[in-house]
N, C-alpha and C positions, 0 to 999 in steps of 0.2 A: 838243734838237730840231734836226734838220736833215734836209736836202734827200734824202739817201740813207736816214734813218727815214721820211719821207715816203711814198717808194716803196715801203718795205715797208707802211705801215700801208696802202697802196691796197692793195698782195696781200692782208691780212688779210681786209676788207671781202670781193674777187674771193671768194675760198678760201669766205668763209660764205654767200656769196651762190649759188653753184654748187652745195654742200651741200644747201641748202633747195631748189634750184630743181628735185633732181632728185624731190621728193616735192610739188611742184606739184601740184593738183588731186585729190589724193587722201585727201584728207580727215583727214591726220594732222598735227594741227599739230605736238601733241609732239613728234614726232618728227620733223618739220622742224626745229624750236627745237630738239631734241639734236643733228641734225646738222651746223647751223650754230656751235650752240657747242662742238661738237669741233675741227672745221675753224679755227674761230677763235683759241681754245685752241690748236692745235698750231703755224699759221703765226705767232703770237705768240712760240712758245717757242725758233723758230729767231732771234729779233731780238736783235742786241746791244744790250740795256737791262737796268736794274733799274726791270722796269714792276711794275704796282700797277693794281689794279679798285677803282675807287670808286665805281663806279657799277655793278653786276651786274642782273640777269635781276631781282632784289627779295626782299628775307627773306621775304615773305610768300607767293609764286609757287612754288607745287611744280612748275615746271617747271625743265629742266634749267637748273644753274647755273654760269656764270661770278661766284663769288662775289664779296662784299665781301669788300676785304683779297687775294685772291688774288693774288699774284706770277709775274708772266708775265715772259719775255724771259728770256736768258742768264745775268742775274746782273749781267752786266757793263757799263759802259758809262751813257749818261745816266736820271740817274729821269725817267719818264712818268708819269704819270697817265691813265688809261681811264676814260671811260661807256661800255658798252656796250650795245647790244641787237641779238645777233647776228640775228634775224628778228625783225623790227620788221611788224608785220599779219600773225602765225601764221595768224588766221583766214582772212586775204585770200590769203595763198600757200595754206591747205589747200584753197581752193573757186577757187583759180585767180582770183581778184579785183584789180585793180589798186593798186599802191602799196604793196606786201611790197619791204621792203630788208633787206639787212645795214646795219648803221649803227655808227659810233662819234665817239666826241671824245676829243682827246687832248691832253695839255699837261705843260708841265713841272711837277714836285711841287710839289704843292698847291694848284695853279691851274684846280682843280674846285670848286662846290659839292659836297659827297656827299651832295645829297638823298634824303631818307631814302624807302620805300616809300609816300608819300603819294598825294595826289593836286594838282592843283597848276591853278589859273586862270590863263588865257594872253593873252596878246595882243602879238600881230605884225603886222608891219604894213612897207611899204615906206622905204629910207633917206629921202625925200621926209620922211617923215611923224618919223623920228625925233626924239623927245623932243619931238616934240607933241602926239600922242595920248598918252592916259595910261589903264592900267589903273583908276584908281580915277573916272574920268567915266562914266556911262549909254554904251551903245551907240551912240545918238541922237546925243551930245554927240562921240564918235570918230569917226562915219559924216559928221559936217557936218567937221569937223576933214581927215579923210580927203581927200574931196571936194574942198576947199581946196587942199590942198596936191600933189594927181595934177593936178586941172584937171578933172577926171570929173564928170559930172554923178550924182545919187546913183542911179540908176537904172542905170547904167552898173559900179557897185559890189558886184564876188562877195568874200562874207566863207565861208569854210569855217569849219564847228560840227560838231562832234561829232553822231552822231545818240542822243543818248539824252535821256529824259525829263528829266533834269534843265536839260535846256536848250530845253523849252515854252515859255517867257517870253521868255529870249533870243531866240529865232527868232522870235516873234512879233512883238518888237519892232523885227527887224532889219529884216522883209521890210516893217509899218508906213512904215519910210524910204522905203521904196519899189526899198529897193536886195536884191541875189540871194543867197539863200540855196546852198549846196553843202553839204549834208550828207554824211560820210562816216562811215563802221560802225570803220572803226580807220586808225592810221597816222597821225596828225598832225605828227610829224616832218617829216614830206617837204613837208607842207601849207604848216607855218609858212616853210619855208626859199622855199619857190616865189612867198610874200611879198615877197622880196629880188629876182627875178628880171621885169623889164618883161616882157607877152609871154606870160606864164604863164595870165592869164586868174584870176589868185588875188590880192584886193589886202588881205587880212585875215584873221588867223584871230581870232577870240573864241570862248573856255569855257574849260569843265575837262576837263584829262586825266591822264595821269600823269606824277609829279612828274621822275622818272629821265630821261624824253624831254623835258622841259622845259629839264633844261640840257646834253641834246646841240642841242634847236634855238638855245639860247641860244648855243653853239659857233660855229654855224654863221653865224647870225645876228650876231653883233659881228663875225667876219671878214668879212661882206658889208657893213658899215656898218647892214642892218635893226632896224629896232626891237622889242625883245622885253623885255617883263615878265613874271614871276612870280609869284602869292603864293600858299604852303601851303592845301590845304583839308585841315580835318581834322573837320569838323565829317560826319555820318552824315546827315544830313539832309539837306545840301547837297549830298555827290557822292549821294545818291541810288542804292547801290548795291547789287544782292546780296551782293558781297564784305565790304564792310565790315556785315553785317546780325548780326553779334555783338559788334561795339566801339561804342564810348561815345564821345560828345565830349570827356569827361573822360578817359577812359583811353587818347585819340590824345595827348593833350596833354599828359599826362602821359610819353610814351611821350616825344614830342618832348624836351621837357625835359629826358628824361635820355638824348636823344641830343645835347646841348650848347645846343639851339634855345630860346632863352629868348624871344625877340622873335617869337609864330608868327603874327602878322598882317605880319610886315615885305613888303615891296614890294620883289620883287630884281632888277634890271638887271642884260641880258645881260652887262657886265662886271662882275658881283657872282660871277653862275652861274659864269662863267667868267672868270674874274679872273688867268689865267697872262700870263708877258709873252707868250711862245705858245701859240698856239692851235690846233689843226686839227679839220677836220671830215673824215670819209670815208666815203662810201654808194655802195653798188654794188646795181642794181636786183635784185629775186628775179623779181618781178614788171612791165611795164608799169607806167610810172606820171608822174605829170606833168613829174618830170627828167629820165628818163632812162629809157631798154626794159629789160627783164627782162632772163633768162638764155637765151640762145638756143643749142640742141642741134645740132649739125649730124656729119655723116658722120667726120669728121678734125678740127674745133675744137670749142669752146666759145666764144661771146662773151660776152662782159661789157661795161656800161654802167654808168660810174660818176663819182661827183664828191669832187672834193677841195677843198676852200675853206680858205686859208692864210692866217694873220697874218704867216709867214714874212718873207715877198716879198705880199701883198696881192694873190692872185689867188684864182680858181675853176676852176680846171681839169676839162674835160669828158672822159672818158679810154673811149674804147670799145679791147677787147682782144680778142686772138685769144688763146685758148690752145688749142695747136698740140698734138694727139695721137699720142702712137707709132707710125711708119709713115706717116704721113697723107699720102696720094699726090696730093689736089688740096684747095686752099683757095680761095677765092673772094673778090672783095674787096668 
């Protein structure tokens, strides 16, 4: 991992992010999600590395995939390690809704969890607060905790949640504190990392989502110094889901187990998820969203708005981009 991989892993993110943006609003997420992982796929395959996906689209997702196992890059040059999810809120890019990105994490070999297709209970939260709130406390017991360590009074405290039924109680209990619910339909990637950032108007995320974007926010999250936990759900009752409405608590756990996971209640910190000596994060917007604008279409460019957050050198870089079209006889600044 270095400086000149860097740059290309931002092109990656650009390349899928302009893919999907050109089927914005049009109600085809599919085929947003195949065009971003071709895009991604292909600006991958010019990289001098021996990369490796560890983290793909999900064995269980008929949607197009950047598989597990798949060998991206040259052949040649340093091994990587990928999460990906080249369109991260399919939904929200197909109905034109805010907080669709390209997104990935990447790190030297091995230095991935490869969380398997689960689903996974979160909690992020600002460096302020690091390894003092704890996933395994009440809300109630996080939100006083929280509070303490911002200086914020609790009223003053937005936690993003997931909007789905299984998080009835949660939310109940959160807005009880007296502190702001933000509910959002998908995308929590963007959510938990806007945790990390003063400013953001986002000082928590708490639930469940999925387990593969858990340890790209995990990525993102240990380079920013933010707080992020873990733990597997596999239980059918607990994520509450259509998808899982033909598996068994017994036969996720089963499933688990003989993918290595013997310990499936463990508790995993951002540097468990991501555990490389390096680290990086990279997301380039599809859509408007709380980091950074979408893809913007113009006469002679494209723009792109995107983020990189590095264990490298210990920055976050905010990188807005012209890309410059054939011909293109006036650009604007």
């Amino acid at each position: 991992m270095n400086q000149t991989l860097i740059q290309e892993i931002l092109e990656v993110v650009e390349q899928a992010a302009i893919a999907s943006a050109k089927l914005t609003g049009l109600g085809q997420k599919d085929e947003a999600d195949a065009a971003a992982v071709e895009a991604m796929r292909l600006r991958m395959g010019k990289i001098e590395m021996k990369g490796k996906i560890v983290i793909g689209e999900g064995e269980r997702d008929e949607a197009p995939m950047l598989y597990i196992g798949e060998e991206v890059g040259s052949g040649n040059g340093p091994g990587v390690d990928f999460a990906v999810d080249p369109c991260e809120g399919t939904n929200l890019c197909a109905n034109n809704q805010r907080g669709s990105m390209a997104v990935l994490a990447a790190s030297d070999t091995g230095g991935l969890f490869n969380a398997p297709d689960f689903y996974m209970n979160k909690l992020a939260a600002p460096p302020a607060a690091k390894g003092k709130v704890d996933i395994r406390n009440s809300a109630t017991e996080n939100l006083k905790i929280l509070s303490d360590c911002l200086g914020l009074s609790m009223d003053e405290l937005t936690v993003v949640v997931m909007d789905r039924t299984r998080h009835k109680d949660l939310i109940k209990e959160i807005r009880g504190c007296g502190a702001k619910v933000q509910p959002i339909s998908d995308g929590d990637v963007q959510a938990a990392i806007a945790c990390g950032f003063a400013g953001t108007g986002t000082h928590c995320l708490m639930g469940i989502g999925a387990a593969p974007e858990g340890v790209i926010s995990a990525a993102a999250m240990r380079a920013l110094g933010g707080h992020f936990q873990g733990q597997l759900v596999y239980d059918p009752a607990i994520a509450q889901t259509s998808e899982w409405a033909d598996y068994t608590k017994e036969g996720n756990i089963k499933r688990l187990n003989e993918m290595g996971i013997t310990d499936i209640d463990k508790i995993y910190e951002a540097n468990e998820l991501a555990s490389g000596e390096n680290v990086v994060f990279a997301g380039s917007g599809i859509t408007d969203g709380l980091l950074f604008d979408g893809v913007k279409f113009e006469r002679d460019c494209v723009r792109t708005s995107s983020l990189v957050i590095s264990t490298l050198d210990s920055t976050a870089r905010f990188t807005n981009t012209v890309h410059i079209k054939d011909g293109a006889k006036s650009i604007s600044l």
